[in-house]
C-alpha positions in Angstrom: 103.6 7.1 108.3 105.6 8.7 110.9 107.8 10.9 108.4 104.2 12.5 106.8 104.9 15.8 107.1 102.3 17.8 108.9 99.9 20.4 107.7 102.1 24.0 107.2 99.6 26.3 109.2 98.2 24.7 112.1 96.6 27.2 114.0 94.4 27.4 110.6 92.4 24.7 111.7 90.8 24.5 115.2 88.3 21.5 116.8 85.4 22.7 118.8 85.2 21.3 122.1 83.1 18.2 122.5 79.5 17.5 122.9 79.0 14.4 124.7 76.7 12.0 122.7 73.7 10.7 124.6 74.6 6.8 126.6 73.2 3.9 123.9 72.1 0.6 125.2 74.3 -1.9 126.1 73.8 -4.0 122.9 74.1 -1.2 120.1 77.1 -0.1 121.7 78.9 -3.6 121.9 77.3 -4.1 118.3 79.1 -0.6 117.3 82.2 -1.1 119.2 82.5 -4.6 116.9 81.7 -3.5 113.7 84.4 -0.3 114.8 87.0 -2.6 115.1 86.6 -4.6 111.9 86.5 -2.0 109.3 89.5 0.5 111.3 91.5 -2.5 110.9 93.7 -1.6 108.6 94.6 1.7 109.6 96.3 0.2 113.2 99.8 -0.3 113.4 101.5 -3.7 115.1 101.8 -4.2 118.3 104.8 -3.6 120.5 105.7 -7.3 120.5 106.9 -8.9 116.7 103.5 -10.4 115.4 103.2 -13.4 112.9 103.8 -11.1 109.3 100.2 -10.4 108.2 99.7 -10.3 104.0 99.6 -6.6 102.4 96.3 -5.0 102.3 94.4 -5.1 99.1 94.4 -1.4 97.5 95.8 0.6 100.3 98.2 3.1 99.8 101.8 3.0 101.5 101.0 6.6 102.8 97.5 6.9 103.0 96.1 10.3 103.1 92.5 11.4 104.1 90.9 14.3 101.8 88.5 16.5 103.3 85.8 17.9 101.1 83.3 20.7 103.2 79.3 20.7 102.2 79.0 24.4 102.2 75.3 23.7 101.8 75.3 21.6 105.1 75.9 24.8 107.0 73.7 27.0 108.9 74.2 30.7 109.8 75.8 30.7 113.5 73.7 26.9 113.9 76.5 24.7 112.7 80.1 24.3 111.9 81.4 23.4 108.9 81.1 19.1 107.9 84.4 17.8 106.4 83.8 14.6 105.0 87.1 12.6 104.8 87.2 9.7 101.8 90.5 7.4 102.0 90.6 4.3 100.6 88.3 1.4 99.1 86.1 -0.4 101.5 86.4 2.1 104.2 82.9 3.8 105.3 82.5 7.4 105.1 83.4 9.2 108.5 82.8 12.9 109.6 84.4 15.2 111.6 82.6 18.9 113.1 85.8 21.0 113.1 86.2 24.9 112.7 88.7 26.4 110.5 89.7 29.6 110.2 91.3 31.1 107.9 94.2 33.8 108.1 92.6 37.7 106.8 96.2 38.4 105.1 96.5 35.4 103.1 96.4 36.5 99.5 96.2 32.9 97.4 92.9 30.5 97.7 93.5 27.4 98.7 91.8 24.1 97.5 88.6 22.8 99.2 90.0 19.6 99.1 93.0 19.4 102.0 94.8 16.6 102.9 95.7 15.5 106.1 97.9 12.4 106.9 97.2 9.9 109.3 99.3 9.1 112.9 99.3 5.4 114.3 97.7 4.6 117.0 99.0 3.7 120.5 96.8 0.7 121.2 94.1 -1.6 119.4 90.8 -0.9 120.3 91.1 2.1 122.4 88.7 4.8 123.0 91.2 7.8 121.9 90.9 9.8 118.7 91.5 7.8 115.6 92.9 10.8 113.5 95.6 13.1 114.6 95.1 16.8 113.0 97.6 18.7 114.9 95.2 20.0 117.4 95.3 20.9 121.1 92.0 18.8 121.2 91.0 16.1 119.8 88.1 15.2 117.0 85.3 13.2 117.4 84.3 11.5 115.1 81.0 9.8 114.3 80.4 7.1 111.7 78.3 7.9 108.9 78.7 4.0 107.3 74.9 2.8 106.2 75.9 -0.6 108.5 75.4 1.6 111.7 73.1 2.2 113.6 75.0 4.5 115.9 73.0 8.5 115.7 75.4 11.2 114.4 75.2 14.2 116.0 77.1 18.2 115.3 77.7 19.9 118.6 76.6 23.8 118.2 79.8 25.9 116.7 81.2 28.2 119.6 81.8 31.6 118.4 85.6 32.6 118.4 87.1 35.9 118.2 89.5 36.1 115.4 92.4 38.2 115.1 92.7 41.1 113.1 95.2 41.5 110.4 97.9 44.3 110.9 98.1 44.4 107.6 95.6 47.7 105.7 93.4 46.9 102.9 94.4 49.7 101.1 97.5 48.3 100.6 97.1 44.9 99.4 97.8 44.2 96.0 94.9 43.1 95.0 92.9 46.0 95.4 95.7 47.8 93.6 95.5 45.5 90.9 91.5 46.1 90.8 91.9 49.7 90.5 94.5 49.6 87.9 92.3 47.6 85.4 88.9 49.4 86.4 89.6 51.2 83.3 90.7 49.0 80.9 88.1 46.2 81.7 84.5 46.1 79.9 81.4 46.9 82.6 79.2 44.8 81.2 81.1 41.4 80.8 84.3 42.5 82.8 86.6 41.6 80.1 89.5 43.5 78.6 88.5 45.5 75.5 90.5 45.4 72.5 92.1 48.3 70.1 90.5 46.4 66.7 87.7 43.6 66.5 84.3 42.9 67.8 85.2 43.9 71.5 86.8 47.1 70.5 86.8 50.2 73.2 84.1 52.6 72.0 82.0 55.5 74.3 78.4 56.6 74.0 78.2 60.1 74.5 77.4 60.5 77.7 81.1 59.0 78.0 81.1 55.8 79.5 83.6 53.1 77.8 82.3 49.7 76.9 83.4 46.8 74.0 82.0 47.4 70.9 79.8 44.0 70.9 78.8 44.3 74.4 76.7 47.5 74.0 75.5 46.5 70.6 74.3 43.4 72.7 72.7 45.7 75.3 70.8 48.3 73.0 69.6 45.1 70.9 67.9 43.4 73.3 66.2 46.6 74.8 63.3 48.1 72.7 64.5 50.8 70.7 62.0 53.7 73.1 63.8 52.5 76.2 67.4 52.0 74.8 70.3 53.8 76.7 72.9 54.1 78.2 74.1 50.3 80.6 76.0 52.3 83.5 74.0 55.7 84.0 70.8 54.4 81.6 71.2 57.9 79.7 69.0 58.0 76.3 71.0 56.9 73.7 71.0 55.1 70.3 73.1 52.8 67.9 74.4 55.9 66.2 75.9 57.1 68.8 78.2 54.8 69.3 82.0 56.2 69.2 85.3 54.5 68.3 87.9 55.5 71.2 91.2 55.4 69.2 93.4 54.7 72.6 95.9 52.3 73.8 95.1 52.3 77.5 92.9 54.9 79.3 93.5 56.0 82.8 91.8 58.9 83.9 93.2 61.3 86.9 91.5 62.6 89.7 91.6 66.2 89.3 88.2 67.4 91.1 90.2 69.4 93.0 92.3 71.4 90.7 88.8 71.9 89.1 87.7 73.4 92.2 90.5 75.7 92.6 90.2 76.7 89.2 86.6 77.7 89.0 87.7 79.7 92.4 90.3 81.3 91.1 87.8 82.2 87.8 85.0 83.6 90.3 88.2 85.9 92.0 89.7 87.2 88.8 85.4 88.0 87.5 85.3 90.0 91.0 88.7 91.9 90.5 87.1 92.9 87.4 83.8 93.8 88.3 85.4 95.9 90.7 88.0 97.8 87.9 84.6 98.4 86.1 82.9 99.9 88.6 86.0 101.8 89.8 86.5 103.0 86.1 83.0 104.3 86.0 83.0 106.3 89.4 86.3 107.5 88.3 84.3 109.0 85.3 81.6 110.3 87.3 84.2 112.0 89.0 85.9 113.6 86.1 82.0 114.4 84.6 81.2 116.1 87.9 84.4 118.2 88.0 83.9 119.3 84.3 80.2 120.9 85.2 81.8 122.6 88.0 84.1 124.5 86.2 81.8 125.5 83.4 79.2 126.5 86.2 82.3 128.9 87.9 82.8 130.0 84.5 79.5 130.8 84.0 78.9 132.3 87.6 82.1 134.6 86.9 81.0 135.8 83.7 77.0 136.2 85.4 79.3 138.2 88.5 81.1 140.3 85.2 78.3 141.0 82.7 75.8 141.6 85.7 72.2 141.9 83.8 73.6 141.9 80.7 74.1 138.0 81.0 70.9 137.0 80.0 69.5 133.5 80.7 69.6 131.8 77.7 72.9 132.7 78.1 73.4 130.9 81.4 71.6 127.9 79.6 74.0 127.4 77.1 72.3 128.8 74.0 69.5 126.9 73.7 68.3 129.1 71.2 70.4 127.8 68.1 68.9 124.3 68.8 67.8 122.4 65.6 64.6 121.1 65.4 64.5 117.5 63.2 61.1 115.5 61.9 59.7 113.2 60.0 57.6 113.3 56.8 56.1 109.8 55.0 58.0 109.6 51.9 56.9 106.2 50.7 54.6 103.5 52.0 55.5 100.5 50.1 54.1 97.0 50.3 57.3 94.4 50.3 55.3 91.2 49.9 51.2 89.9 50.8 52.2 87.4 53.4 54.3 87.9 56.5 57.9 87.3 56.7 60.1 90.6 56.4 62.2 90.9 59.5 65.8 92.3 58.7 67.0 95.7 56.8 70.6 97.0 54.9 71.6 99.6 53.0 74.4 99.8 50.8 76.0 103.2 49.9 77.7 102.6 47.4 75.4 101.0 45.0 72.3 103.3 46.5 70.5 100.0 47.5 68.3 99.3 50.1 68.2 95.1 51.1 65.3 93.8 52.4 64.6 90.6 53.9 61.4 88.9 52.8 58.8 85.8 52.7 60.0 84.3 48.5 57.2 85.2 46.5 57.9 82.2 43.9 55.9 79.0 44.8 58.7 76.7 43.2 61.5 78.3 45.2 59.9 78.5 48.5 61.8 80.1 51.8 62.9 83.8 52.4 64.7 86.0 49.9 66.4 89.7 49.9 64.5 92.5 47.6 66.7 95.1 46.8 65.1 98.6 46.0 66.6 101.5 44.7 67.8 104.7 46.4 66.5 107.7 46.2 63.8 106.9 44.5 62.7 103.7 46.2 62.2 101.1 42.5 63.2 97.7 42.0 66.9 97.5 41.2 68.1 96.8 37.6 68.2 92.7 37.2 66.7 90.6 39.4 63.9 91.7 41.8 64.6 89.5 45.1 66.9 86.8 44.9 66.5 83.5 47.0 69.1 83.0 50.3 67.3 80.9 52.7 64.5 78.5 53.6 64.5 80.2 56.9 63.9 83.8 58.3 66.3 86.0 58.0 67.5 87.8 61.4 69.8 89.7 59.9 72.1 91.0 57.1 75.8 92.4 56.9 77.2 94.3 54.0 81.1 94.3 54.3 83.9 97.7 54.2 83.5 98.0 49.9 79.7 97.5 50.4 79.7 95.0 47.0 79.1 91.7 49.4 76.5 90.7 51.9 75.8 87.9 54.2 72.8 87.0 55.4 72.3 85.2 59.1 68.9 83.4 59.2 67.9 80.4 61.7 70.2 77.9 59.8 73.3 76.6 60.9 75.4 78.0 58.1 75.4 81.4 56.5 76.0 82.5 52.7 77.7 85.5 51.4 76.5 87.0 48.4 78.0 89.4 45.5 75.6 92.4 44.9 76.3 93.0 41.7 76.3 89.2 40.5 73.7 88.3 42.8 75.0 85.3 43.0 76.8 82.7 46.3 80.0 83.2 46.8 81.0 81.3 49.3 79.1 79.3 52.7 80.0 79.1 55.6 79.1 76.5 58.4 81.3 76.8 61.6 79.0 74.7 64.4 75.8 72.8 64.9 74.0 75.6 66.9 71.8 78.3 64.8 73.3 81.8 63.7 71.3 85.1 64.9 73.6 87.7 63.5 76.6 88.8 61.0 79.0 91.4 60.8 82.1 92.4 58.2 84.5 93.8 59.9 86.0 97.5 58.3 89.4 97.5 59.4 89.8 93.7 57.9 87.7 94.0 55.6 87.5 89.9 54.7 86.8 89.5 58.2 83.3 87.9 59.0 81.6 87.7 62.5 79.2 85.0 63.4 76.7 84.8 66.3 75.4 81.7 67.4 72.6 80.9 69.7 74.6 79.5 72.3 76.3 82.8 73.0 79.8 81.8 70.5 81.6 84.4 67.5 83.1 82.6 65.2 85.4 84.7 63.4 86.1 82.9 59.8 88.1 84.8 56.7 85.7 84.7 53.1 88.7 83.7 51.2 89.0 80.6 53.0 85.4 79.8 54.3 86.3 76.0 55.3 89.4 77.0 57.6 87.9 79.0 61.3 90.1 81.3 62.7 89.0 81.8 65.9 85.8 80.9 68.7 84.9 83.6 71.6 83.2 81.4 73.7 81.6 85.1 75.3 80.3 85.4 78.6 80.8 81.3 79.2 82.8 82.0 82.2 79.9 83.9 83.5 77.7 81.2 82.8 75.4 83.1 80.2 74.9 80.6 77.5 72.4 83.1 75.3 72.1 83.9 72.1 74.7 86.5 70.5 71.8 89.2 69.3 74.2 91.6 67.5 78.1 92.2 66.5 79.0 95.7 65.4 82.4 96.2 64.5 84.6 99.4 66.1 87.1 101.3 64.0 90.1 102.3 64.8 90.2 105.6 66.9 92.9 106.9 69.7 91.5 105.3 72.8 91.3 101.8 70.4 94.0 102.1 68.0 93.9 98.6 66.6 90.0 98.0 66.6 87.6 95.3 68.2 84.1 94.4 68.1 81.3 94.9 69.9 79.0 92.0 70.8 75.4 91.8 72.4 73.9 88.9 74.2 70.6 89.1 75.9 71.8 89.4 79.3 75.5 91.3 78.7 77.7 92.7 76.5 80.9 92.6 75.8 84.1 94.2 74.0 87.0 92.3 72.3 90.2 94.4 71.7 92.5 93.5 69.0 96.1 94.8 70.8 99.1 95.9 68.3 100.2 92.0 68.5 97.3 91.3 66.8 95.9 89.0 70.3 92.1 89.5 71.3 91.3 90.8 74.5 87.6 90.6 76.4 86.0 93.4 78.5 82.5 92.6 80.6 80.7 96.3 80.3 79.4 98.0 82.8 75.8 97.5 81.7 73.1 95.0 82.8 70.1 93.9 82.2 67.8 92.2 79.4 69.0 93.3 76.0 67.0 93.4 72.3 69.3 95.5 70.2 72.3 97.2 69.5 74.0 99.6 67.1 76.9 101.7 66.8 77.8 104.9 65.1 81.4 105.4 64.0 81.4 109.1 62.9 79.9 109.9 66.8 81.2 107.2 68.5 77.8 106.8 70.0 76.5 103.4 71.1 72.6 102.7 71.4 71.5 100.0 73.3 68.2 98.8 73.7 67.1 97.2 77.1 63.4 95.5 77.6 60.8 96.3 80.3 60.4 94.9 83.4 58.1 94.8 86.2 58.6 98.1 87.0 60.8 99.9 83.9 60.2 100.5 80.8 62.3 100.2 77.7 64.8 101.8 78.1 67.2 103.3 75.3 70.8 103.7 76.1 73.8 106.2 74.0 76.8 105.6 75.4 80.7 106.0 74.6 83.3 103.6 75.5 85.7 105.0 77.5 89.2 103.4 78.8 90.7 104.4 81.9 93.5 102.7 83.6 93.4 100.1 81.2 89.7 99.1 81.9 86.8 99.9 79.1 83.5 100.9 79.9 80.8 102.6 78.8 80.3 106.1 79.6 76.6 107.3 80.2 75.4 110.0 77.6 71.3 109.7 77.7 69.0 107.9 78.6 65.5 107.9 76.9 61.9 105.6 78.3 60.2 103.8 75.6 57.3 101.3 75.8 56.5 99.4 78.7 55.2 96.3 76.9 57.4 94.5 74.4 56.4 91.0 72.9 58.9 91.3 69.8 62.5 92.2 69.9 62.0 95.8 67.9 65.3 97.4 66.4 66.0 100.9 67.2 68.0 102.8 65.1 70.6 106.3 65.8 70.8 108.9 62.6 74.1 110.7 63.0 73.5 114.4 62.1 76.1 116.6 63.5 78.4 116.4 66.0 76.6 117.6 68.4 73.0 115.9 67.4 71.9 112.5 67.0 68.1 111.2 66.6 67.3 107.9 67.7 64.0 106.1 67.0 62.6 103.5 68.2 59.4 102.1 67.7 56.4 102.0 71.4 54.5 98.8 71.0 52.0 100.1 73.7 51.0 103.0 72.3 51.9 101.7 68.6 53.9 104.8 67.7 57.3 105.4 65.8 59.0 107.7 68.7 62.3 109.9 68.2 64.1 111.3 70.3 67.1 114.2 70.2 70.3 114.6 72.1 69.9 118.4 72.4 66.2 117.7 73.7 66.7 115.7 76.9 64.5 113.2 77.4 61.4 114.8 75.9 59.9 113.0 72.8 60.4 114.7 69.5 57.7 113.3 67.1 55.6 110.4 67.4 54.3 108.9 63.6 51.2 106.6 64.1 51.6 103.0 63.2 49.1 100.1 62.8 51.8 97.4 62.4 54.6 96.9 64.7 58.0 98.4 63.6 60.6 95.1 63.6 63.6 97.1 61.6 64.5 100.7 61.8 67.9 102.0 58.9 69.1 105.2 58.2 69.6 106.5 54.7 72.0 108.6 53.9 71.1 109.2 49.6 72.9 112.4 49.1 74.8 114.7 51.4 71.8 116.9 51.8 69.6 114.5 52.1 68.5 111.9 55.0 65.9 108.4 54.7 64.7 106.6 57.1 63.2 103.3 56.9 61.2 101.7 59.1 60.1 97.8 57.8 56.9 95.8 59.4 56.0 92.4 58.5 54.6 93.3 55.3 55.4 97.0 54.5 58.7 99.6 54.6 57.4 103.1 54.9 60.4 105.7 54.0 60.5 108.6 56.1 62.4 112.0 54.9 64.2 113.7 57.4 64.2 117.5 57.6 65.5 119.9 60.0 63.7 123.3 61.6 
């Protein structure tokens, strides 16, 4: 007994000081003391003097050991400390100890409940001092617990101890390292590791969180199917969008940050342009301003020269050799009964004009193009109309050698059609979202331009429809997530020498430059507000833009030329002209090139239901305004013979063509 080797950490375990026990009677206690002495017995050593050899105990151990055991259910908040019942051999009664242990912050490994503690000899039979030894500066009282006694136990009230702190930082123990290294590769709902194949494989839902395969099928199975989502963020979500993660390990990098920096950096380099936009255009107003002056000191020398002579028409520029142009009802012609016509084309070459229309053939049901003939306004040869979608059609792109067209409608794919075959030759479908608009482009002329209505071109070549060539996410960076309302290509011309495209959202518009390396580059015009159409002219060079009313505008009609200056495109200002104050539908306006010098635009005034032109050599005074009991949704010009001018103006029903002569 004396070579047990004592507990490694004594300052672990601590006795409370002692309570004494209320004074018994004089029998109990002798009764107590007596039955004490008969069953500790065994655990006394010999007496100083050589005694008469006693017989081995029955079933004791040659080093008997006491094992503590602590009822965690025995204790009370700050009320009691912690029981330790200690359990030795056969035939002794159960004994308890109050003691307080406490345990070191910094040690890592949990330790048994069950601690053994050997036993020390004591001096003298009999005595009153402490019958177990723990390696304590005070001792342990103990009470007998044996059902033979009748002695009352008592647990003196724990004394609160301050403990010492650890030096040692939580952020560096292991532990939590370890916990944050397999926070990703550990299932959230039963916190097991997740596997690359089986049952418990790593898949996401798509709002992105990570699970095991059976888990979440588990989850969403015992959830009715209304209230089925997501087990960490409890985002909607179904069976089907479950998502095999094909990774070995996933560890994901905080980088909120570098996201921060970088959408900083993004809202610097978007003011450094607005500001090159703005500089650009002053710089043009500048240029503008000094041009008028020196043809107003031209005029004011010749005035100073001629004296009288110079008359004021001369002073005014001529107006007399202004050209007079209007309008005179060629055809009214009723497309189709029910409503449904929304979109209008016109190809030169074949002298056909395509119209978008509500299928007038109950077993193919949807919307289909009716082509009529040019200049006198027939059904084509062949078929009348031909079916192209089962939804409306927003608009319609002939490409550069005006025998194919493609057809944008409410549908998530768009087909391009043969003219002469009337037939499909080739679909397209390049996302999920919708398609509002089309365009060939001339310089590539197998080029196509798609508008979504998330505000994306995809630009996809015909000869290979299943292979995209590019996305232009435009105007994402700014945030404006709208629907792309028009693309009209740009030819080639000495400020653009290699080409671009022109594309109109509903709240910007943009220009994307092909450079000689064949790269794309983007330019935010200088133009705001709430857009409904666009079109572009390339023998002027003229681009009308329509914006919508507000509060206190009206529509206003924009022709414009883009200008570059110091590397920066914009558009320069040419006229402006005020349309209708209300607009419910997004009309189409329409520009008629007719010399260089004049251009008519039309456009169609919802709230006094007129068709309205307008002329570049009159201001911003109205030209002609034609009467109209439907509302105007498509406006095309018609070029039939060189002489000779159309213009076509489609409702929901009808297309009225308009011949264009000149005073």
């Amino acid at each position: 007994m004396d070579d047990q080797e004592e507990p490694d950490d004594p300052a672990s375990v601590a006795a409370n000081e002692v309570v004494p026990a209320p004074e018994p009677d004089t029998t109990a206690a002798e009764e107590e003391e007596s039955t004490r002495d008969s069953s500790l017995e065994m655990f006394e050593q010999p007496a100083p003097s050589p005694p008469p050899p006693l017989p081995p105990p029955v079933n004791v151990l040659d080093e008997p050991v006491v094992h503590m055991e602590i009822e965690l259910a025995r204790i009370q908040q700050g009320m009691l400390s912690p029981v330790i019942v200690i359990s030795n051999i056969n035939n002794v009664p159960e004994v308890q100890a109050t003691v307080e242990i406490s345990t070191d912050q910094g040690n890592e490994e949990e330790e048994d409940d069950t601690v053994p503690i050997p036993l020390e000899p004591e001096s003298a039979a009999g005595s009153d001092g402490p019958l177990l030894d723990v390696a304590v500066e005070e001792p342990i009282e103990l009470s007998d617990s044996s059902p033979n006694r009748s002695g009352q136990m008592f647990t003196p009230r724990r004394k609160k101890r301050k403990r010492a702190i650890s030096p040692k930082k939580l952020i560096d123990s292991p532990l939590q390292s370890k916990d944050e290294d397999e926070e990703g590769l550990l299932c959230p709902i039963c916190f097991d590791a997740w596997t690359l194949t089986g049952d418990h494989r790593v898949v996401s839902l798509k709002c992105g969180h990570l699970f095991g395969m059976s888990c979440i099928k588990r989850w969403m199975q015992n959830n009715p199917a209304a209230t089925r989502g997501c087990a960490t963020c409890k985002a909607r979500a179904t069976m089907r969008d479950i998502r095999f993660i094909y990774a070995r390990a996933i560890k994901a990098v905080d980088n909120t940050r570098e996201e921060e920096l970088l959408q900083e950096l993004n809202r610097e380099k978007l003011k450094v342009i607005d500001l090159n936009t703005k500089l650009t255009v002053v710089n043009m107003k500048v240029l503008e301003q000094s041009e008028k002056i020196d043809t107003l000191e031209r005029k004011l020398l010749a005035f100073g020269q001629g004296g009288a002579e110079f008359s004021r028409s001369q002073f005014d520029g001529g107006a007399e050799h202004r050209h007079s142009y209007k309008l005179f009802l060629e055809k009214n012609i009723e497309i189709t009964r029910e409503s449904g016509c929304r979109a209008l084309a016109y190809s030169a070459k074949h002298q056909l004009l395509l119209i978008s229309q509500k299928s007038t053939q109950p077993l193919f049901p949807g919307y289909s193009i009716r082509m009529l003939q040019v200049p006198g306004f027939v059904a084509s040869a062949g078929a009348a109309s031909m079916l192209v979608s089962s939804r409306s059609v927003r608009d319609i792109a002939i490409d550069a050698s005006d025998d194919l067209f493609a057809c944008a409608a409410m549908e998530k794919m768009v087909k391009v059609f043969s003219i002469q075959n009337r037939s499909v030759q080739c679909t397209i479908t390049p996302s999920q979202d919708p398609l509002w608009s089309c365009a060939f482009d001339k310089e590539r002329s197998k080029f196509l331009y798609l508008g979504s209505q998330r505000g994306s071109v995809y630009v996809y070549d015909i000869r290979q429809p299943d292979q995209l060539l590019e996305e232009f996410r435009v105007g994402h960076g700014q945030n404006d997530y709208t629907g792309v309302v028009k693309i009209c290509p740009v030819e080639p011309t000495s400020i653009i020498p290699c080409g671009g495209f022109l594309v109109c959202k509903l709240k910007s518009i943009w220009f994307y430059e092909y450079t000689p390396t064949q790269q794309i580059e983007s330019h935010l015009l200088n133009i705001t507000g709430a857009f409904s159409a666009m079109s572009y002219n390339p023998d002027s060079g003229l681009i009308l833009v329509s914006v919508r009313p507000t509060t206190d505008k009206p529509t206003t009609l924009v022709l414009a030329t883009l200008e570059k200056l110091d590397g920066v495109f914009a558009l320069k200002l040419q006229h402006t002209f005020e349309g209708s104050r209300v607009q419910t539908v997004m009309y189409r306006c329409a520009q008629v090139y007719l010399n260089d010098a004049d251009t008519l635009v039309a456009s169609y005034v919802e709230d006094s239901k007129m068709l309205s032109t307008w002329c570049t050599n009159r201001g911003r005074l109205r030209v002609q305004q034609l009467p109209m009991n439907e509302g105007i949704l498509d406006i095309c010009p018609i070029r039939a013979t060189p002489g000779q001018t159309y213009l076509a103006a489609l409702s929901e029903c009808r297309c009225r063509i308009y011949r264009l002569n000149t005073e």
